[in-house]
N, C-alpha and C positions, 0 to 999 in steps of 0.2 A: 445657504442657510445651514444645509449636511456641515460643508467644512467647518462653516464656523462653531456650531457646536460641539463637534470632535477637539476641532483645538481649544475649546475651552476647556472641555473635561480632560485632555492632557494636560493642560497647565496647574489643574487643580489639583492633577494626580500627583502631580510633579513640585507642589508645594507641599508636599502632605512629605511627610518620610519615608524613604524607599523601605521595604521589606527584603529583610535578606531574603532568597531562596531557602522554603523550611521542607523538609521529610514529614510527610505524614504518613500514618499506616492505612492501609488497606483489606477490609476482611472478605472474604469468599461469601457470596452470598448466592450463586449458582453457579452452574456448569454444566453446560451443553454441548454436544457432538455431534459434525456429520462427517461420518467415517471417509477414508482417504479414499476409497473404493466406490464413488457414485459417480455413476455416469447416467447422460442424457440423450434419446434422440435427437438429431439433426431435425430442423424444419422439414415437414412434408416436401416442402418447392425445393430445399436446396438440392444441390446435385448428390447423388449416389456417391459420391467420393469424399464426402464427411461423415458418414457411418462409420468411418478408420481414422486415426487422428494419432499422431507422434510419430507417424511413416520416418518421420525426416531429424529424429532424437539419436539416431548413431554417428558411428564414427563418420566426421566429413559430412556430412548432414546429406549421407545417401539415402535414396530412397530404398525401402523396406517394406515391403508389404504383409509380411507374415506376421500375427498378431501375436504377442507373448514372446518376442523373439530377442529382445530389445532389454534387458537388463535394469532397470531401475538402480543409478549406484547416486549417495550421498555427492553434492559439486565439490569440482576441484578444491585441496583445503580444507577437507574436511571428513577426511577419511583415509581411503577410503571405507564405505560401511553400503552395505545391500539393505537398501531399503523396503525390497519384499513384491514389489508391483514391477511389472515388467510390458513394453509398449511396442507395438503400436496397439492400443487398446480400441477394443469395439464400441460405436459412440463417439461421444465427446466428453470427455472427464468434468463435472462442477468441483471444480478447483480454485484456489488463489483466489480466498475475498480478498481484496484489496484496497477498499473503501467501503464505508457505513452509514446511512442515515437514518435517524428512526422514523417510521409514518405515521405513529402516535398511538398507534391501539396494538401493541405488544409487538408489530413486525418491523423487518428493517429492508429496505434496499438496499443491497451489494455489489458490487461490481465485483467478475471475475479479473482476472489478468491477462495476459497474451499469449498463455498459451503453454508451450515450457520454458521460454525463460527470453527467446528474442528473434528475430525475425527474421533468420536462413531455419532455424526447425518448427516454426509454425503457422506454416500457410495450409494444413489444413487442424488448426485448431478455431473453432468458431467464438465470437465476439459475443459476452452474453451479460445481462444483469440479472438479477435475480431478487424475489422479495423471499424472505425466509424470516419464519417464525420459533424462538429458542423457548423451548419448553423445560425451564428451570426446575420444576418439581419431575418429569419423567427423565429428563438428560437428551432430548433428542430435538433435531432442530427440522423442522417441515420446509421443505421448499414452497411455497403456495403460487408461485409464480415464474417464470420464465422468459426473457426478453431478451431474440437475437439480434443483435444491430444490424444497419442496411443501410447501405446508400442508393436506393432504387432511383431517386432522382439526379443521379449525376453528381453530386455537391462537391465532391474531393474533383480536385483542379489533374490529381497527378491520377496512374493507373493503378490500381487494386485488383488482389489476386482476381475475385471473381468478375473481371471489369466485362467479359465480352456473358457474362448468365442476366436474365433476367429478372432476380430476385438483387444478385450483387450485395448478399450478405458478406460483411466484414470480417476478417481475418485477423490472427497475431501476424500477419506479417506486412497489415496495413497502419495498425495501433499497436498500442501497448496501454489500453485504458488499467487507471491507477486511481483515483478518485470519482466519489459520483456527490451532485448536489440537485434535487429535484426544485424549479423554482416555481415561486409562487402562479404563473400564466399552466401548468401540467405538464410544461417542457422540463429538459433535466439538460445538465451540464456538466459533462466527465473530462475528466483531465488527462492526459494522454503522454508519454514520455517519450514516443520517436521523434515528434516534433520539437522540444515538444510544443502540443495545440490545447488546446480549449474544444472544444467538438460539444457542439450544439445538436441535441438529438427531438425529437418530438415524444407524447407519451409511447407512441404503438414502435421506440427504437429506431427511428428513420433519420436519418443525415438530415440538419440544417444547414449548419454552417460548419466550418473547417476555421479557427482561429490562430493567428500567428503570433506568437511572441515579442514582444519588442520590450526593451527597455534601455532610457536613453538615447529613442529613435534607431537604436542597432536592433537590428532582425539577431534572436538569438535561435540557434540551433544543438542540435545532437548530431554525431557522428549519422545516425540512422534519420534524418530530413529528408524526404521526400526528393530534395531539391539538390542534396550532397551526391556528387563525382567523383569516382575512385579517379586522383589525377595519373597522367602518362607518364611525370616523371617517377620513378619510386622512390625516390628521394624528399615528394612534396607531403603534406600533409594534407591531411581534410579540415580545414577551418571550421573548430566547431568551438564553445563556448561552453557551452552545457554537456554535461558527459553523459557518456553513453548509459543510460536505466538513472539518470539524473534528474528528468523531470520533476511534471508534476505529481509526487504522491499525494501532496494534501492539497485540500482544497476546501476552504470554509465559506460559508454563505453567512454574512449579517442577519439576524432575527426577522430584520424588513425584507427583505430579500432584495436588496438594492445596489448590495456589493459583495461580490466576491473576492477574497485572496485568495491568490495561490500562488502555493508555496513549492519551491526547487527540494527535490528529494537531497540533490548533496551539492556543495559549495562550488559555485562558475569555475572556470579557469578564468585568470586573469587578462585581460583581452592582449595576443599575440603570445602567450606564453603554454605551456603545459603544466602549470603549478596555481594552488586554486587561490585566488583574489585574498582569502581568510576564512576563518574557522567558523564561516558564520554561513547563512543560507538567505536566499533572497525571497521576499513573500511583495509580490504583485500587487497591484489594486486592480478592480477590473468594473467597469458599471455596469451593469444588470441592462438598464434600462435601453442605453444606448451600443449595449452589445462591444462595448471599446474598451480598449485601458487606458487609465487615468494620467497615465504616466508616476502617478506615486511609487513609492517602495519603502519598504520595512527591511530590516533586518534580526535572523534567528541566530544567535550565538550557541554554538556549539559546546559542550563538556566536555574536557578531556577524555580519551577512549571514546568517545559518541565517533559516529561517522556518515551519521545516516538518521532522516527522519521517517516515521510510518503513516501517520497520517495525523489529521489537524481539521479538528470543529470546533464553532461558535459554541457557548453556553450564555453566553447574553453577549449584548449591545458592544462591548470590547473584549471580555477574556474568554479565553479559549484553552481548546485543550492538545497539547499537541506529542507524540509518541517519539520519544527518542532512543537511539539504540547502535550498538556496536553491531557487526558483523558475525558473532559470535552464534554458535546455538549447541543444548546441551548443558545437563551439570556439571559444574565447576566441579562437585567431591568424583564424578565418571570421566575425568580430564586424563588426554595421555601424560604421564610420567616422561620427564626429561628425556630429551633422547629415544623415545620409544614411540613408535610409530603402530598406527591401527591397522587390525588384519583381520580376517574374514573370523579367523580362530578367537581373536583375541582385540572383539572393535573396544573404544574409548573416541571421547571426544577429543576431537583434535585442537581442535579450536574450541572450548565451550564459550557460553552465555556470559556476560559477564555485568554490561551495563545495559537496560532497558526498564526504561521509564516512563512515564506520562509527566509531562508538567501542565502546570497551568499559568499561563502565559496573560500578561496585559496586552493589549494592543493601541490603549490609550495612551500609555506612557513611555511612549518612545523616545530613548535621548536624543542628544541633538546629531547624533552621526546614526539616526534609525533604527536602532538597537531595541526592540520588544525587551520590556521589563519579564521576567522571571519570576513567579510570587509564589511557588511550591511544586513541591512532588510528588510522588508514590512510586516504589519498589516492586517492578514485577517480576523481580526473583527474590521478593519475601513479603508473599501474601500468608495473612493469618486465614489459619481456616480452622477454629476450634470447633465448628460442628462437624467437621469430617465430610465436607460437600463435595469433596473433587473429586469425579467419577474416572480420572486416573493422573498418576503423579510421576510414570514412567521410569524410565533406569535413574536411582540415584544411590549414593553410596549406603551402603550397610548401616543399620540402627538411623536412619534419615528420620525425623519426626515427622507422623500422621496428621499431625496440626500446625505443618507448615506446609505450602503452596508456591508452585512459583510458575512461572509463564517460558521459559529456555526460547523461546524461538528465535531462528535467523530474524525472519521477516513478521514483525511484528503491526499489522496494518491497518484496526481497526480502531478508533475509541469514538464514543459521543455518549453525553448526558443522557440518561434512560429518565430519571427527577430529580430533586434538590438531595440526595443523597445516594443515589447512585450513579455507574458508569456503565457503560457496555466495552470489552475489548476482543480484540478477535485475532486470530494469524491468518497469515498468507501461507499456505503451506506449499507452493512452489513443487506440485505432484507431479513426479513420483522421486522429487530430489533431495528435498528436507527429513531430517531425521532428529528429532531435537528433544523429543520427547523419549522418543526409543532409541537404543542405539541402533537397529536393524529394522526399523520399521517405519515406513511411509508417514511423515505427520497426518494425524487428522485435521478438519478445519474445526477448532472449538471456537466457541462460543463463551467468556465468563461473565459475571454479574459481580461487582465490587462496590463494598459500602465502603463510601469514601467523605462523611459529610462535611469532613472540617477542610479537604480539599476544595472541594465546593463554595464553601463559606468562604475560602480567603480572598483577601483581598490586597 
């Protein structure tokens, strides 16, 4: 009865007249902070050897135990520029949201990321979600909660750093969680990019399930699979599909809570080949109920200059909202000049910001080759801010206007509906490696609040 009323309301969408892709503006209607520099205790239970975290962030992913010893410098490409923090840091850093849900009374669950960036430098960065609360009127965002992940009952089929401890809290160098969906039973469902998996958690963080990818009945993988062999010839390749930090970043839940997509951060490779399928991203179908996928699929068309999506939420029964973006970060007016390269003396961006967006996407009206219809935008490097809300606006060129706003980041990875006219959006700030807002300084993880109604409204 689900399908059949889905393809109706495609067919109706699809007799109606398509909507170009329109620009809407976006105005600043908060702005919240939690600075680059917070860190967390380790679980009481876990082992004494996560009080230290980034040991394994230098050259060759040696170990390092001297705290502060370790240099925080802008990733390759993009600099270089000294970002100001410097690792193996005491704790464990709350870093890298990465996914957003709201829980309906001002706060949101978050997922961190893996850690510093992939899984030879962190196996001792800890696995964590987080509820935090953004307080638009003071600028500051409360963590009111904290959730480490575990697999104490065994669930992951393959070994995990902490496999021989008795707690067998989870590591960046078991996941790389990118998305979170809490669903309607208390359970939640984070999307994972080694795999990548689907990973089924309970509410107190504990492993249910380990989910595999299929599509097309082909098992799809990442370089970083559990299940992937460095072959003996050096001449073979590692048969992968999916690229490596390719997964799943988004991941949307239906309003019923009865189906999930999820969606490929960047476009397959074409199966046998090193070149990707097309400029488009695959979005899954997945059943809630029966814990399986559908075997359906969608397809996300890509912008030119896009290369990369951030994340992606329902707002009702088909449209959604989904984050798209270059690799870029930084203002375009603090851009290096021709030929001229950044130096500790004299940083600029190397690379700036360039395209980073929100659309808001149908998922009723998919053509006939899968193709999710397009029905608007907004410009997160030209938000209107004429009350002068944004409690910082970073390096930008000389006489830059106070009542404009913009978002620069690399990893841009949070958005969801807060009500019928506004958004939440969020960065990843990738600590202590992003630098997007300052030239020399660690991003923070902000928080903004964007009145956006007529996005909202489209249809």
């Amino acid at each position: 009865m689900r399908r059949l009323l889905l393809a109706t309301a495609a067919a109706i969408s699809l007799a109606l007249p398509a909507a170009a892709d329109s620009r809407f503006e976006a105005r600043l209607a908060g702005h919240a902070i939690l600075p680059a520099a917070t860190f967390v205790a380790p679980p009481a239970d876990a082992p004494e050897y996560f009080r230290l975290s980034g040991r394994f962030t230098g050259p060759g992913n040696l170990r390092n135990e001297q705290p502060g010893s370790i240099p925080g410098v802008s990733l390759p490409g993009y600099g270089p520029r000294p970002t100001g923090l410097a690792m193996p840091f005491p704790g464990q850093p709350l870093q890298g949201f990465s996914g957003i849900k709201p829980v309906g009374d001002g706060s949101y669950w978050v997922t961190g990321d893996n850690g510093f960036g992939n899984r030879r430098n962190s196996p001792d960065a800890l696995l964590m979600i987080h509820r935090v609360r953004p307080n638009w009127q003071g600028g500051a965002v409360a963590v009111e909660n904290t959730i480490f992940l575990a697999d104490p009952n065994r669930v992951a089929g393959f070994v995990i750093q902490n496999e021989a401890t008795p707690t067998r809290y989870l590591t960046g160098a078991d996941f790389d969680v990118e998305s979170i969906q809490p669903l309607p039973d208390g359970t939640m469902m984070i999307g994972d990019e080694f795999g990548p998996y689907l990973l089924h958690f309970d509410a107190q963080g504990r492993l249910l399930r380990v989910i595999e990818t299929t599509l097309d009945g082909e098992v799809l993988r990442t370089p970083d699979h559990h299940a992937q062999v460095i072959p003996a010839n050096p001449t073979a390749g590692v048969p992968a599909r999916v690229r490596r930090s390719g997964g799943y970043e988004g991941m949307a839940l239906t309003p019923d809570g009865r189906t999930i997509w999820a969606m490929m951060e960047q476009p397959l490779f074409a199966p046998g080949t090193n070149q990707p399928e097309g400029a488009f991203l695959r979005i899954l179908e997945f059943d809630v109920a029966r814990m399986a996928w559908t075997g359906r699929n969608l397809r996300y068309r890509l912008e030119q200059g896009a290369t990369a999506i951030g994340d992606f939420n329902m707002i009702d029964a088909r449209r959604a909202l989904v984050i798209e973006r270059d690799n870029g970060e930084g203002d375009p007016g603090r851009a290096c000049a021709a030929g001229v390269e950044s130096t500790h003396a004299a940083p600029c961006f190397a690379m700036p910001a360039r395209l980073k967006r929100i659309y808001l996407v149908d998922l009723g009206a998919a053509d006939a080759e899968g193709f999710i219809r397009k029905i608007g935008h907004i410009d997160l490097m030209a938000i209107q801010d004429p009350e002068r809300l944004a409690r910082q606006r970073g390096d930008r060129p000389q006489g830059a206007s106070d009542t404009a706003f913009s978002f620069p980041f690399f990893t841009i990875e949070n958005v969801a509906m807060v009500d019928a006219e506004h958004i939440i959006v969020g960065n990843d700030n990738n600590l202590p490696f992003s630098a997007g807002r300052h030239l020399t300084r660690a991003d923070d993880n902000e928080l903004i609040l964007l009145h956006v109604p007529e996005l909202l409204r489209a249809r």
